[in-house]
C-alpha positions in Angstrom: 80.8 128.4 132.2 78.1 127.6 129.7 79.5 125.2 126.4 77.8 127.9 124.2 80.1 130.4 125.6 83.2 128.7 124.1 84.7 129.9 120.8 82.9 128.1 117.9 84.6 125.2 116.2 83.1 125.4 112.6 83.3 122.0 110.4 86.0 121.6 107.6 89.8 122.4 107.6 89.7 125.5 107.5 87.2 126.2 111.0 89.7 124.1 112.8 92.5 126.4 111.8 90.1 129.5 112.7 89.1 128.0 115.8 93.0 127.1 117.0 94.2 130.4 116.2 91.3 131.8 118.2 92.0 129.9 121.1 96.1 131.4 121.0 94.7 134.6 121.7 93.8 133.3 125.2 97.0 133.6 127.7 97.7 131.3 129.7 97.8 131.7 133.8 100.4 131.8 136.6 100.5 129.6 139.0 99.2 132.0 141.8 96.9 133.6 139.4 95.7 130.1 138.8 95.0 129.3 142.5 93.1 132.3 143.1 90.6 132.1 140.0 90.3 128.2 141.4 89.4 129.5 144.8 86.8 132.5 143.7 85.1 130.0 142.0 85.0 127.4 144.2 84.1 129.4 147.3 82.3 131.6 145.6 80.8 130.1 142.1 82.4 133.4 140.0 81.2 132.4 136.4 84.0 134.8 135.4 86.9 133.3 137.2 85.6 130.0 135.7 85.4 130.9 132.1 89.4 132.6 132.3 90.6 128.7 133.9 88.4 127.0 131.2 89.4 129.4 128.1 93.2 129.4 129.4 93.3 125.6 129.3 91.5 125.7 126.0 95.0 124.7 124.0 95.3 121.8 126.5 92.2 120.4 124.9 93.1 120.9 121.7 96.4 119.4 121.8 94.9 116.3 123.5 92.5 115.9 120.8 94.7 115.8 118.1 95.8 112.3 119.1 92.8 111.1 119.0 92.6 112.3 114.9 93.3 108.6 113.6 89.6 107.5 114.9 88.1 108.6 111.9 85.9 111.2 113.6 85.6 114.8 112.8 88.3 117.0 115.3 86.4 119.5 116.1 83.5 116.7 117.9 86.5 115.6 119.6 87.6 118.6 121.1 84.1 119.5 121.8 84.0 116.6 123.9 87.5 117.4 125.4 86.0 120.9 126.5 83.3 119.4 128.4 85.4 117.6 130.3 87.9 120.6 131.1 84.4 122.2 132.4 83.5 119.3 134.4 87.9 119.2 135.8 87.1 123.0 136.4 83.7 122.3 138.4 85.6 119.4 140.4 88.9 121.1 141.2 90.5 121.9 144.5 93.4 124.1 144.2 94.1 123.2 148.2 95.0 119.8 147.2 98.4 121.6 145.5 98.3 120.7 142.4 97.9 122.5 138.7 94.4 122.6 136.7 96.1 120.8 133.8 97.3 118.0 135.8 94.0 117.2 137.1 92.1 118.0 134.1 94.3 116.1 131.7 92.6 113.0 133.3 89.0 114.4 132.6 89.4 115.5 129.4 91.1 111.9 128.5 87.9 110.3 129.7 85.4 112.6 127.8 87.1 112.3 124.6 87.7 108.8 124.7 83.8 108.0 126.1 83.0 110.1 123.4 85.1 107.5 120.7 83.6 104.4 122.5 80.3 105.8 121.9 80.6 106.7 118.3 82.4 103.1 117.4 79.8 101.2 118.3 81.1 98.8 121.1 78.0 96.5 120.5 79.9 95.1 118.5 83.4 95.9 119.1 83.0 94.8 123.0 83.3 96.6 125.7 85.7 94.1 128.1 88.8 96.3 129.8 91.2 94.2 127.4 89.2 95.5 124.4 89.2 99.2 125.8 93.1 99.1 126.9 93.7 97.6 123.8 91.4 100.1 121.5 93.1 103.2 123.0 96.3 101.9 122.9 97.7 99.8 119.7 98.9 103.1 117.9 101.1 104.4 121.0 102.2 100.3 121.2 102.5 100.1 117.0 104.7 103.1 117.5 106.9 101.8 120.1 107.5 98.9 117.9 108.1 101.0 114.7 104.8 99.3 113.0 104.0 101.8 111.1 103.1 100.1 107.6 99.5 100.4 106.5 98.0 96.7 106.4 98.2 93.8 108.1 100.7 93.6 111.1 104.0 90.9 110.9 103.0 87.3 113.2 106.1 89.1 115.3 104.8 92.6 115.7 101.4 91.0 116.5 102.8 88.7 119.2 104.9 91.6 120.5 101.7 93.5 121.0 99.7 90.7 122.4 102.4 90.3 125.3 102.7 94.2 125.6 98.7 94.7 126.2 98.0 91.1 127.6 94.9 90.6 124.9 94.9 87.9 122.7 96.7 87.9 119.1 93.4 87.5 117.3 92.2 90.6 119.1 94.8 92.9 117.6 94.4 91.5 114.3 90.8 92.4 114.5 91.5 95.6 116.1 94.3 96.5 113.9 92.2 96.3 111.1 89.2 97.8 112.4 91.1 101.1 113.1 93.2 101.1 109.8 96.4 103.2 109.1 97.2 105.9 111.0 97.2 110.0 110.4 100.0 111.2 110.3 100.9 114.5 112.2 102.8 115.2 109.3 100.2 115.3 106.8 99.7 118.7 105.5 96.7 120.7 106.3 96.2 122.5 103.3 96.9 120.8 100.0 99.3 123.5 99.4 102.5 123.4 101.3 102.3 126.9 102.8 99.7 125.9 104.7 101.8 123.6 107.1 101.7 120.9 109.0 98.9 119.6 111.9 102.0 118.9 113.9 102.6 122.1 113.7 99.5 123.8 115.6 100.4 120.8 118.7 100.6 123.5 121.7 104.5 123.4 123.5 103.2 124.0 126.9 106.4 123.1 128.7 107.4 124.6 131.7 110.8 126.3 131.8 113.0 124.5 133.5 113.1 126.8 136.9 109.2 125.3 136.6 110.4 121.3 135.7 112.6 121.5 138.8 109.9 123.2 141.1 107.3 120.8 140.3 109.9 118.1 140.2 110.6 118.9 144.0 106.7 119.3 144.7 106.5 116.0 143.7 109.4 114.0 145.2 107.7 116.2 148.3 104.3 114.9 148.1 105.7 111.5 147.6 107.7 111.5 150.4 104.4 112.5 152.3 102.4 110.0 151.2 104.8 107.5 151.8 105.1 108.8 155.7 101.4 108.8 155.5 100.8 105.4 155.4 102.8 104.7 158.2 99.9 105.9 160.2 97.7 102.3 158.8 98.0 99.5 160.1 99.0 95.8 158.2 95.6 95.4 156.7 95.0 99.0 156.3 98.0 99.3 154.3 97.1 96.4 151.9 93.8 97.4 151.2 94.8 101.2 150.5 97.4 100.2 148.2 95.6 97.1 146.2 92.5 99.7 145.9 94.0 103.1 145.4 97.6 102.8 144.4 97.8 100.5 142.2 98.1 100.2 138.8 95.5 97.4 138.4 92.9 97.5 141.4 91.9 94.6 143.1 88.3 94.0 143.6 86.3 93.8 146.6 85.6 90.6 146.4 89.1 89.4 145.7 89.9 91.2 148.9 87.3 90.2 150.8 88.5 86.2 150.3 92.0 87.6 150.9 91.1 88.8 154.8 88.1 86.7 155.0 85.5 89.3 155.7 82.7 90.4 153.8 82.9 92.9 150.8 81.5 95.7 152.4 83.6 95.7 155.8 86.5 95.4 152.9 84.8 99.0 152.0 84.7 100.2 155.2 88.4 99.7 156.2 89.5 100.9 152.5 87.4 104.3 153.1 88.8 104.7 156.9 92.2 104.0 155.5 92.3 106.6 152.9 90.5 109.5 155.2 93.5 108.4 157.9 96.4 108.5 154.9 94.4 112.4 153.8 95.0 113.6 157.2 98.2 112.7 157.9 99.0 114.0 153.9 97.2 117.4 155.1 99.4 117.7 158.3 102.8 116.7 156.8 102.0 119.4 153.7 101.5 122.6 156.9 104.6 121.3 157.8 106.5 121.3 154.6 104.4 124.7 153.9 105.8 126.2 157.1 109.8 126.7 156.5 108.6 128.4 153.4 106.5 130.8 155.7 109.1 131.9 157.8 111.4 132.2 155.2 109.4 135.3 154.1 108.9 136.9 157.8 
């Protein structure tokens, strides 16, 4: 689906209000409907079944973007950006895999928008080290957490709080702190008159029902449990590769790894690789298998 093809977002107040009104008219898809669109278009390239997931997921975006509003930079750039990266999740997906388009492109449009930011705030100067990244995108959510929600300078104890929470120094959230300056708040009104309501007020409620919270929550104790029996198909080194590389939290590098085992880099590479294609097969036998009782439940 071509950008141009998207509803328009114009500039001011008012074209944002337009623009996420527009977007409500588009409804959103059922899970089987979903898969199907996802498969036409991926075995097939349908333009058509790609423009209904894009515009379905069109809210998604928008309700993403709105907490990135306290960057100083014009919404409707920001959810411009978001809606690329929904294209790009759309162009990438594989409904096979089991899960839904917003879980997966939650994650793209994330990384557009906040590329996007990085770009426009000049990192030249502002650095571009993954302490000064974690700890641009995140000092609000931490402030927040900490009830730091004054304008101004942070308290020596809120600033050490945060300097433990993201593991960057203090002087860096100083600096940061007052680089970004106070927040917006959700609350603010978006008209000058009170009729017009609240920005917190156009936020999207896409929460599943709860029949849906418990399905997915069994899908994923499932796929867990899968991925878990899958790695008992590695071997010890296997198994400490796949999970320092893929499954955690803070990936170890190559080199790191390579000391650890003493081999070179790239054989660390080529073990990490055959490990995951070995923990994908196994994850693609054990899900026919959990598929199946479900099968023959409906014969």
């Amino acid at each position: 689906m071509a950008r141009s093809a998207l509803p328009a977002i114009a500039s001011g107040e008012a074209g944002l209000s337009r623009y996420l009104t527009e977007i409500r008219k588009f409804p959103m898809l059922e899970p089987q409907e979903e898969f199907m669109l996802a498969k036409r278009y991926a075995e097939h390239g349908d333009s058509a079944a790609a423009e209904r997931l894009v515009t379905s997921h069109l809210r998604l975006v928008a309700k993403i973007a709105m907490g990135y509003r306290g960057y100083g930079l014009p919404i409707g750039e920001v959810i411009s950006e978001g809606n690329v990266g929904l294209m790009q999740a759309v162009k990438r997906f594989e409904p096979d895999k089991g899960f839904r388009l917003a879980t997966y492109a939650m994650w793209w449009i994330k990384a557009a928008i906040q590329e996007y930011i990085l770009r426009s705030w000049s990192l030249v100067k502002m650095g571009t080290t993954a302490n000064q990244k974690r700890l641009f995108f995140n000092l609000r959510k931490v402030k927040g957490q900490i009830q730091a929600l004054e304008e101004g300078d942070l308290r020596p104890d809120q600033v050490a709080v945060i300097a433990e929470k993201l593991g960057v120094p203090a002087e860096d959230v100083i600096s940061m702190n007052r680089r970004l300056g106070g927040d917006t708040s959700l609350n603010a009104p978006i008209r000058a008159e009170s009729e017009g309501g609240e920005w917190q007020d156009w936020l999207v409620d896409d929460s599943a029902s709860q029949e849906d919270v418990l399905a997915e929550s069994e899908e994923l104790n499932a796929r867990r449990t899968m991925l878990k029996g899958a790695l008992g198909v590695l071997n010890e080194r296997e198994r400490r590769i796949f999970e320092a590389r893929r499954l955690s939290e803070d990936p170890m590098t190559l080199e790191d790894l390579s000391g650890e085992f003493g081999v070179s880099r790239e054989r660390v590479r080529q073990i990490e690789v055959r490990a995951f294609e070995k923990v994908q097969d196994a994850v693609r036998k054990a899900a026919v298998e959990h598929e199946r009782p479900r099968a023959d439940a409906h014969v």
